[in-house]
Structures are given as C-alpha cells and as structure tokens.
VMD Tcl script that draws the C-alpha trace (Angstrom):
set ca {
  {-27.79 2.23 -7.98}
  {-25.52 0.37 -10.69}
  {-25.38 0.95 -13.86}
  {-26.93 -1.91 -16.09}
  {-24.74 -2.93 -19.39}
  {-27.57 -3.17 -22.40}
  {-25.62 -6.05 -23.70}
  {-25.95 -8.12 -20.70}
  {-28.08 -8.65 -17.65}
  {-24.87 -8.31 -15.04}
  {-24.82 -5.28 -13.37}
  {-21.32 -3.25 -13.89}
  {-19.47 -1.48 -11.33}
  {-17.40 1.52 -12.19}
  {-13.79 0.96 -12.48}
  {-11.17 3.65 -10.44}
  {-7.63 3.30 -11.40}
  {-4.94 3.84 -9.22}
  {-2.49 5.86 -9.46}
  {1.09 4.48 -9.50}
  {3.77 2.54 -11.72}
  {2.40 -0.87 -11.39}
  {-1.24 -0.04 -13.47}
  {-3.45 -1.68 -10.74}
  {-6.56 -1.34 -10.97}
  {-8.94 -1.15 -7.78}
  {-10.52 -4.55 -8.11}
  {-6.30 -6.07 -8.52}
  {-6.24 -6.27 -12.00}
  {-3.05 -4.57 -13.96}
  {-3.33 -3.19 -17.41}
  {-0.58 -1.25 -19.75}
  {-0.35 2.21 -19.62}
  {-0.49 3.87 -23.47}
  {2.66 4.98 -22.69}
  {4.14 1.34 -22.61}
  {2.13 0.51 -25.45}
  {3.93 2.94 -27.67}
  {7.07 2.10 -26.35}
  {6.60 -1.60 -26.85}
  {5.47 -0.56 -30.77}
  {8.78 1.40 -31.03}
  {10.77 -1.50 -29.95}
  {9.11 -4.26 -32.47}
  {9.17 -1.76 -34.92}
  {12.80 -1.38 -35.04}
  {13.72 -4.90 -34.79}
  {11.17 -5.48 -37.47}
  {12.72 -3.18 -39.85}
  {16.52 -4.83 -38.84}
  {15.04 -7.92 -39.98}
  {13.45 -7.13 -43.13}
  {16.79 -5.45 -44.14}
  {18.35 -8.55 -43.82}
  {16.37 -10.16 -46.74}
  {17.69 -8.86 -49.82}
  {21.29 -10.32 -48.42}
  {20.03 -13.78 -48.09}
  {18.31 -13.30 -51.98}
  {21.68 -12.30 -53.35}
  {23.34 -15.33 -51.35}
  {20.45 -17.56 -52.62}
  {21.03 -16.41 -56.00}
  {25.23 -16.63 -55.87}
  {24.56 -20.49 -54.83}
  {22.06 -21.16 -57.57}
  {24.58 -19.80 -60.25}
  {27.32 -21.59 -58.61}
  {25.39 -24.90 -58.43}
  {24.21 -24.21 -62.02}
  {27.81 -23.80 -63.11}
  {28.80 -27.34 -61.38}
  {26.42 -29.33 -63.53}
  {27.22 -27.55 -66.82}
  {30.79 -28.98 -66.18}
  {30.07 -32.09 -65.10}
  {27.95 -32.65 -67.46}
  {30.43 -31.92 -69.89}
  {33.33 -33.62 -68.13}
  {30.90 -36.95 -68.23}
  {30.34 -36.54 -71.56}
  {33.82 -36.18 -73.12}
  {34.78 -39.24 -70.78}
  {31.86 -41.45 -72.28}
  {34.20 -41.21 -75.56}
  {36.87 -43.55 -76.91}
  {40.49 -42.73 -76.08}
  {40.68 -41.70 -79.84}
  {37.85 -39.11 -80.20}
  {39.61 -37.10 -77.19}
  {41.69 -34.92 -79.39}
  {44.57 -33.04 -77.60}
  {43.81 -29.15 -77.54}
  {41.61 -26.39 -76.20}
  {37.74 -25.70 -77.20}
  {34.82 -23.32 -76.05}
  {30.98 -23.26 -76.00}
  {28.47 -21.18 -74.61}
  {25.45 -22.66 -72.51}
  {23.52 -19.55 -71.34}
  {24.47 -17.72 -68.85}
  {27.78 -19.60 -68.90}
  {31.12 -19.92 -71.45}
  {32.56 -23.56 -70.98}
  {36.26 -23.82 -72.12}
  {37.87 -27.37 -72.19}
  {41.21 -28.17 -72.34}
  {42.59 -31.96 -73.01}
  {45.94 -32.43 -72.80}
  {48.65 -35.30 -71.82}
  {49.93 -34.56 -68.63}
  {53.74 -35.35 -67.00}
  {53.12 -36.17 -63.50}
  {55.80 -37.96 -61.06}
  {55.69 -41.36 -60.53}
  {53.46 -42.50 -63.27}
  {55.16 -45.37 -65.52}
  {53.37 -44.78 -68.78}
  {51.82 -41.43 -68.93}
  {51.51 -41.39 -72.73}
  {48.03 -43.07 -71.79}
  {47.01 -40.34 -69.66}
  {45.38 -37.44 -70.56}
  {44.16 -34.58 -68.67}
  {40.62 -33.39 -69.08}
  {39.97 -29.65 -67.50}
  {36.73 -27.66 -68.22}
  {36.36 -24.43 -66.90}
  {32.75 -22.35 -66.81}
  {33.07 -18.73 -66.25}
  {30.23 -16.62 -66.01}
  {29.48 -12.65 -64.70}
  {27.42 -11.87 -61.31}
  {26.84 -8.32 -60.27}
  {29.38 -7.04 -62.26}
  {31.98 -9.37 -61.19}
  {33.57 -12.24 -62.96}
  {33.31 -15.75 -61.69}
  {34.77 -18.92 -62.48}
  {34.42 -23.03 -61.95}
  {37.40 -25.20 -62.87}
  {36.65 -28.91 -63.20}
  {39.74 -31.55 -63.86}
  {39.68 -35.28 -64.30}
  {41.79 -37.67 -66.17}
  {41.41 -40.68 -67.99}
  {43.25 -43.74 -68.69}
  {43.41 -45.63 -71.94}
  {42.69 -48.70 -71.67}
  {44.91 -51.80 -72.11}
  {45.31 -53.43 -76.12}
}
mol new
graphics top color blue
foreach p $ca { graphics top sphere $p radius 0.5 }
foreach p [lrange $ca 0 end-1] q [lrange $ca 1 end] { graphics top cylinder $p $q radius 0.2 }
display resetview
C-alpha cells in the first residue's frame, strides 16, 4: 500500500537514493550532496568577503576625486574672476585666501617669454589650491595669462 501525502490526494512513493558520486536518485533525478552544499558556501563566502574588502578602496578613491574636482573649481573660479577685471585692477604680486577645506594662493606677475614682441602687456596669472588628505599634502596649480588690450 502507498503512503497518502495529507496535503494532497497523489499517492507518494518512497524515494531510495543511490549510492555513488553522481547523486541519482532511483526515479533519475540528481540532487547535491550536503557535502557540496558546504563546499559551494565556502567558495561564495570567500569571494564575498574579497569583494567587500575592496569597498573601502573605491570610497577613498571616490573621495580623492571629489577633493580634487572640488579643488579645480575653487581655482577656476578664481582664475575667471581675476580675468573678468580691467588690466589695471590686476596688481603685480602674490595673495592668499582660504575657502574651506582649501588655501588658494595667487600669484600675478609679468612674464618674459621668447618670441613675444611686447610682453609688457602680458601678465601671468597662477593660482594654486593646496589642501591636506589623509595626512598628506596635496596641491592644484592653475596658470593663464592675459593680454591688455589695445589703446
């Protein structure tokens, strides 16, 4: 007589397992062994934890680009604003400021280069942001120059 499941009204045959690497069953199905199931846990498991230790490098990368990107705009922000001025309210010489987390220093001076005719209506306009990351000091330099215009 067969057994009668109480959830359904199909009778259910008994399953025998055979013996033997592949995990067939009698009626040809396969199934894993507990023995590969642990094994297959193991596996994920380490790959898992590889992976996850891999995060906090991409944060600090994340956050080394953000600063860096932040540090950009500070001086060109600053470089567009000094070159938004007359010719005369460009004074030759060296300042600093401080936009947190960063130190701006600007330097305008008249530069010498080869091959220009008139290079008294030149000047150089150089900002530099420096700011510190993980303990380490980092710096932007920015340079541009601008012309006076003709009388």
């Amino acid at each position: 007589m067969n057994p009668v499941c109480p959830f359904a009204s199909l009778p259910v045959k008994p399953v025998k397992l055979i013996n033997g690497p592949t995990g067939q069953r009698a009626n040809g199905l396969t199934a894993f062994s507990l023995v590969e199931v642990v094994i297959s846990i193991a596996i994920l498991s380490v790959g898992l934890i590889g992976a996850i230790r891999v995060f906090p490098v991409g944060l600090r990368a994340s956050q080394r680009a953000e600063l860096l990107s932040r540090a950009t705009l500070a001086a060109e922000r600053t470089v567009e604003s000094l070159k938004l001025r007359s010719w005369d309210e460009l004074p030759l010489g060296e300042s600093t400021s401080r936009e947190e987390p960063f130190d701006l220093a600007v330097s305008i001076d008249q530069p010498t280069p080869e091959g220009v005719v008139d290079s008294s209506r030149l000047k150089r306009i150089s900002v530099t942001v420096s700011w510190t990351q993980e303990g380490r000091p980092r710096s932007l330099s920015v340079v541009t120059y601008v012309r006076r215009p003709n009388p």
